[in-house]
C-alpha positions, 0 to 999 in steps of 0.5 A: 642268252642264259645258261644253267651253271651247276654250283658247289652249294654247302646245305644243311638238313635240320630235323625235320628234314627240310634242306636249307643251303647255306652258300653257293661256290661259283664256277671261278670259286669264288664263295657266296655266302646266303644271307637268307632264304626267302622262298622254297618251291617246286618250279621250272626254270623257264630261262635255262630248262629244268624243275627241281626245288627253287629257293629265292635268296638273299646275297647281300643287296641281291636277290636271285633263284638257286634250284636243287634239281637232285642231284645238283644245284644250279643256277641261270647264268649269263 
């Protein structure tokens, strides 16, 4: 069953405003990197429950969904 797992995420806001993370801490504190961002949208998580702003990543090889449901960052554990 999944779970939602709250994340340490470092962002950046360019000048435009647009909120871009830059990489994710997981709950062991093991940090991931993003390697790109290849998708931002307003959306549910329909496996764990919440609407925020999910954003499709790149971590190396794999490809997931980080949300920012302000004011935090989760992402669908297992």
């Amino acid at each position: 069953m999944s779970r939602k797992v709250y994340v340490t995420v470092t962002a950046k806001f360019d000048q435009q405003g647009a909120l871009t993370p830059l990489n994710i801490r997981w709950e062991d504190n093991t940090l991931y990197e993003i390697d790109r961002v290849l998708a931002v949208e307003r959306a549910a998580s329909l496996k764990v429950g919440g609407v925020g702003v999910r954003y499709t990543i790149r971590i190396g090889e794999t490809v997931t969904y980080l949300w920012y449901e302000e004011p935090a960052w989760f992402v669908e554990g297992k």
